[in-house]
C-alpha angles and dihedrals in degrees: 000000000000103000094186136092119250092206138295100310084064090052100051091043085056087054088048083049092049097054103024089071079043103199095340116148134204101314094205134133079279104059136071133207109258091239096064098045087058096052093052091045080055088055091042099042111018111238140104134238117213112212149142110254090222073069104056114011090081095049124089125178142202100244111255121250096219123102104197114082098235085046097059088035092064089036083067098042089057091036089046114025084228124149110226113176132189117239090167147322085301115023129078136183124202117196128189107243119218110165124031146166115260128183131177146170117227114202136155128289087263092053092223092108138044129224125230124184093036108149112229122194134189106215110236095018151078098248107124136150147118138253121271125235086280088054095243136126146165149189146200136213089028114163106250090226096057135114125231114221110199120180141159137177110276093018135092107253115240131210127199152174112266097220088065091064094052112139111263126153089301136036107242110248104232104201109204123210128236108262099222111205117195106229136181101264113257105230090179127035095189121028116176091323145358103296102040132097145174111224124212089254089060088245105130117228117210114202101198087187102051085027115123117199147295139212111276086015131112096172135004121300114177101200102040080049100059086061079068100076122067119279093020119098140118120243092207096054095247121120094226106053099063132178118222108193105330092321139119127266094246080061085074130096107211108176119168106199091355095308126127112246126222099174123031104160135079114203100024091311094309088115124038110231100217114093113229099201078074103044112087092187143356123203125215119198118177098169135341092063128176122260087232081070112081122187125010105110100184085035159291144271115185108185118189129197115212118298094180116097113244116241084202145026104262126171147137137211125206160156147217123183091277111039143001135220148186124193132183150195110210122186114209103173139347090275103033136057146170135224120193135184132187133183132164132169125229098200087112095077101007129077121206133164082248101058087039095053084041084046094049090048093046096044110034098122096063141098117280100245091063132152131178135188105207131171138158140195131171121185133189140190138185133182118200113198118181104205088188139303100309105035126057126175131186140186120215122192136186142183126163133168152198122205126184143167117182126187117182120184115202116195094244096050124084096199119045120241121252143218140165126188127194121185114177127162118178115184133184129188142166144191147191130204124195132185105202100173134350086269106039126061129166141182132203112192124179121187133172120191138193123201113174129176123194127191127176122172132178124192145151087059100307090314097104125054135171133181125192131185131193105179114172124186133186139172129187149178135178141173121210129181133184121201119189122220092196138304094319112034129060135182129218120198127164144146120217129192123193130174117182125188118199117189111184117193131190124167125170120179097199103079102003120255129155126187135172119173113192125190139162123182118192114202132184127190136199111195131187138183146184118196117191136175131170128238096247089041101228096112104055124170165122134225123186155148144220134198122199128198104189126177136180117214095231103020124026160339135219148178117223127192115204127186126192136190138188116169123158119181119191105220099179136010099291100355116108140184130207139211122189136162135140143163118233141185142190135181095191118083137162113237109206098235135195099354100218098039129100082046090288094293105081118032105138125118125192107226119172121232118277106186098245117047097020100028107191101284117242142191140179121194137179128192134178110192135178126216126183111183138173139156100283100019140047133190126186134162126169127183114194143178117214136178143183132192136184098046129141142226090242088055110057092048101241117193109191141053091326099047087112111029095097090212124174118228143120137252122216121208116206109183156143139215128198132179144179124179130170125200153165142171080290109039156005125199121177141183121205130185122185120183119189133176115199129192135175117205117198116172108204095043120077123259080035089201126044132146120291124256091250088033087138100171093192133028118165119193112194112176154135148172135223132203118198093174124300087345110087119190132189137180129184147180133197135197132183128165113239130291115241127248140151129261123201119263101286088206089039118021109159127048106212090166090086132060108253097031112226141185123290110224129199106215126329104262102353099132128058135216115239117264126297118233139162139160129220141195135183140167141176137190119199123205122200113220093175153322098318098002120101138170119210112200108194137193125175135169129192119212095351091192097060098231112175101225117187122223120180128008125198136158132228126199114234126225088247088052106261134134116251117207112214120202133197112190137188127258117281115230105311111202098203113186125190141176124189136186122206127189 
């Protein structure tokens, strides 16, 4: 028999139900009408009960059991909620009783403690409290006919009938049951630091809120902490554009309350644009992904903000030397609550040696007499609404921006050049979760995102102007449910349905040139999953598909069939194996477009998939990992075979002989990843090594295979924190061989037998830059001010030795026919300062 509430509706007929049979008991062969048990208490005792029929001819009772007058008297005043009072030996009056006084003591299902801070509701009223730290309440005033709703976190939350909890000689004592949650098993409690952790299925789980501290960081950073971890890092020193295993940025899912994500940087992706003092958890997933998961195809981040409801307002406020911020839980009623976020930026009218060395990095390739007005914000909002107990549903809402103008003066101009870039993405979403049964649950999310870049330049004294657009909008909804055989086996089923429009805009008035590229791409996706675990746990898992039918409004349509496995086997105490593969597929990438626009910093456009120019991109991967824990040591080491098929030359950002041929081809990651990381209460210290080998292979060029563009063989991690108190310290260093890229013939540099001449290159990607290598510190002090009040004093440097890393090299052709060497170079050392208060 379904036990759970459909929604609210089912909820307000039970309360019809409640007081429509008034106090009428079970009706059955063992139960009277009250009437006539009064009639035969008048014969056997002689006296006589005054009362209005309305009051007595709807009750029946179960006979009491008692044989003494006051005895049975007090029996129907508990079965009936009615009032009988004694106006002599012989006289009684009954009195239909609306309103009374009810107590109780919640403990736990074992009844051996109590539980304070449990919230308790009268239904149709406005009775409401909590128990107090000997886990008791009570109420007066309370409607005979209501329901008590009692509920805590970690316990299943009880309803029942008011009149069951009436004052007598003794409070009832209410015993509330364990609320057992399935969750994915925890394999490391601590994982480089507090806050993150490795889960069973390989995939790693980042806690802002419980996190401690990194090398280079003063306060969290999502995305600069996910580099952290072995085979994640980003070739061109940002934390948004991020490289998964040897793939591009675009290769990522980023979703932020389930919500794909088409910007995720501030500043040109030197600062990530989530805030982590909202973001209860993040993710990674790097292979093994679930078949609820549906593009990329390198890898996914799923960040979520809070679901629970607050019991109290909690907040903080803070700021660092580029931006401040203030963030809040507000409780609103028992059941809803709202979460709120705010960031801005005051590098618009505020100097610090954190925006200049930010503003070096940005705008290196730029005339000397430069200035720049920049700002960001980012806001978020969530509203939490639980329908009842078994229902909750919850809004999210982003908006972040980018805002630039930009005024270079060259020595030869009269007027400066110009340019302003906007960069905006606001996202909503919303979910329901519903727990039919104890064995069916299910969740239906929607979601519709804007992401809109906006770029204007005038040069050549206001002569020349150009306007580009890359607008990208997606809406989205999916249903999931999960079904449990049992203790050890579960069952994921869902339907997703995504459309994306992409517009692309580019108008120059010198010479004159229009263009306006216009796709939608409608996909639908069947997913299925089976999760098993042992009873001893030792054998854990998932295995799952996906089919895709994905058409394109003007090109194409095609079916698309996705595995997935995750298996881990624990073959001696504290020593796993792991098993991982999937297929994976995305219609969404960024092109690398007009190389020297956007003033040389932003110059990806999102495109959708056609069928011809740009196929679906699609990747298969397989991994088979080790893992060895205990309290004080970890051990992990993962080899893995990746690859990738349907990019495209525009894609991958080639800067050589083959930058505009728009060929098709694939690129295959071999790699391995190995870690070791020690830790106690104190302190954690770890060592990573990751080794990829990265190879294009384009058909139609010669060579037709050379090494990828973030084809980066060696990267070393060597790291740890401290804590001395309330006082953490952490110091890093980092250390990654040189990217590829392609010099010019050194014999034969220039070819002047076309028209225009161009460079002459030596092979793509034959020559590497020198080793990358930087060093980082942080530290933080927190100082309690009370009970809930606390101050976080922050320091943090990058790259404290000041090493110039280089970390891209490419080559322009003059108008008198030289060779011009660009350049792109690291960050210098970047001080950072913050202070936080908490409450």
């Amino acid at each position: 028999m379904l036990k759970k509430h459909l929604n609210t509706f089912i909820t307000v007929i039970l309360l019809l139900i409640f007081s429509g049979v008034s106090y009428a008991q079970d009706t059955t062969k063992d139960s009277v009408a009250l009437r006539d048990f009064l009639s035969e208490l008048e014969s056997k005792f002689e006296i006589k009960f005054s009362y209005a029929d309305t009051d007595v001819d709807t009750v029946y009772i179960t006979k009491p059991t008692s044989n003494a007058l006051d005895d049975i008297l007090t029996e129907l005043r508990e079965a009936t909620g009615i009032t009988i009072n004694k106006l002599n030996d012989r006289y009684y009056t009954l009195t239909k009783t609306t309103t009374i006084s009810i107590c109780g003591y919640v403990f736990d299902n074992f009844e051996e403690n109590n539980i304070p801070g449990a919230t308790v509701e009268i239904y149709e009223t406005n009775l409401s409290g909590i128990t107090d730290d000997n886990g008791s309440f009570s109420f007066k005033n309370v409607p005979i006919n209501s329901l008590v709703h009692i509920k805590h976190l970690g316990y299943k939350p009880i309803f029942i009938e008011a009149k069951e909890l009436a004052k007598t000689t003794e409070c009832k004592a209410i015993a509330m049951a364990i609320s057992y949650q399935e969750l994915e098993e925890v394999v490391v409690t601590q994982f480089l630091t507090t806050g993150l952790k490795k889960l069973n299925n390989a995939s790693i789980e980042l806690n802002p809120s419980a996190f401690g501290i990194l090398p280079g960081v003063s306060e969290p950073d999502i995305l600069q902490t996910v580099q952290a971890l072995p085979g994640i890092k980003s070739v061109d020193e940002t934390v948004s554009d991020i490289n998964i295993r040897g793939g591009t940025n675009d290769q990522n899912l980023i979703l932020w309350d389930g919500i794909k994500m088409y910007q995720t940087g501030h500043f040109f992706g030197l600062i990530s644009a989530f805030n982590p003092y909202v973001t209860e958890k993040v993710t990674i997933i790097k292979n093994g992904t679930s078949a609820m998961y549906s593009d990329g195809i390198s890898g996914t981040l799923s960040m979520r903000t809070n679901d629970e409801l607050p019991l109290n307002f909690s907040g903080g406020a803070g700021f660092n030397l580029i931006s401040g911020d203030v963030f809040g839980e507000i409780p609103i009623q028992d059941n809803m609550a709202l979460q709120v976020s705010a960031r801005r930026s005051y590098t618009d009218f505020l100097n610090t040696p954190t925006y200049t060395t930010f503003s070096e990095k940005a705008f290196q390739d730029t005339e000397v007499n430069s200035e720049s007005e920049f700002y960001f914000y980012d806001f978020t909002a969530k509203f939490i609404y639980e329908i009842n107990p078994y229902q909750k549903a919850s809004v999210s809402l982003i908006n972040m921006s980018n805002n630039l103008n930009y005024f270079e003066t060259a020595n030869d101009t009269l007027a400066p050049n110009r340019s302003n870039l906007n960069q905006d993405n606001f996202s909503i979403g919303g979910e329901l979760q519903s727990e039919w049964t104890d064995d069916l649950t299910s969740q239906l999310s929607v979601y519709y995102t804007q992401y809109d870049l906006d770029a204007l330049s005038i040069s050549n004294n206001e002569a020349q102007q150009l306007e580009q657009n890359n607008l990208v909008k997606e809406s989205n909804i999916k249903l999931t449910t999960y079904y449990k055989f049992g203790e050890h086996l579960n069952w994921m089923n869902g339907y997703e349905f995504t459309e994306t429009g992409i517009e692309n805009t580019t108008n120059v008035n010198q010479p004159p040139f229009a263009s306006n590229i216009k796709g939608v791409i409608r996909k639908h996706g069947l997913f299925s999953e089976i999760t098993y675990s042992s009873e001893d746990e030792k054998l854990t898992g998932f295995i799952g598909g996906r089919l895709n039918y994905i058409e394109n409004l003007d090109t194409f349509q095609e079916y698309i069939f996705e595995p997935r496995i995750n298996v881990s086997y624990e073959l001696l105490p504290n020593f796993k194996t792991e098993v991982l593969g999937e297929f994976k597929s995305q219609v969404t990438n960024q092109i690398i477009d007009l190389e020297q626009n956007f003033l040389g910093i932003e110059k990806r456009r999102w495109i959708l998939s056609d069928g011809d120019a740009l196929p679906i991109t699609k990747s298969k991967q397989g991994s088979f990992g080790f893992n060895y824990d205990t309290n004080k040591l970890y051990v992990g080491i993962d080899t893995f075979y990746k690859e990738v098929n349907g990019i495209n030359v525009y894609t991958q950002g080639f800067q050589n002989q083959n930058q505009f041929d728009g060929e098709i081809g694939s690129y295959a990651v071999k790699g391995a990843e190995f870690l070791i990381n020690t830790k106690n209460n104190n302190y954690s210290a770890w060592l990573s090594y990751t080794f990829n080998k990265n190879d294009y292979t384009f058909d139609v060029l010669n060579p037709a295979t050379f090494p990828n563009n973030l084809d980066v063989r060696h990267a070393i991690t060597l790291a740890g924190n401290y804590t001395v108190g309330d006082l953490k310290l952490g110091i890093g260093l980092n250390y990654k061989s040189g990217k590829p890229f392609t010099r010019p013939d050194e014999n034969d540099p220039i070819n002047v037998t076309v028209f225009p001449t161009e460079i002459n290159y030596e092979e793509p990607n034959s020559s590497r830059l020198r080793e990358y290598f930087r060093a980082d510190a942080s530290a933080n002090y927190t100082l309690k001010m009370g009970d809930k009040m606390n101050a976080i004093f922050g320091v943090s440097v990058l790259n404290f030795t000041n090493r110039q890393n280089t970390l891209n090299t490419y080559y322009r052709l003059q108008d008198d026919n030289t060779i011009e060497t660009i350049e792109r170079l690291s960050l210098g050392i970047t001080p950072n300062a913050s202070v936080r208060i908490s409450f």
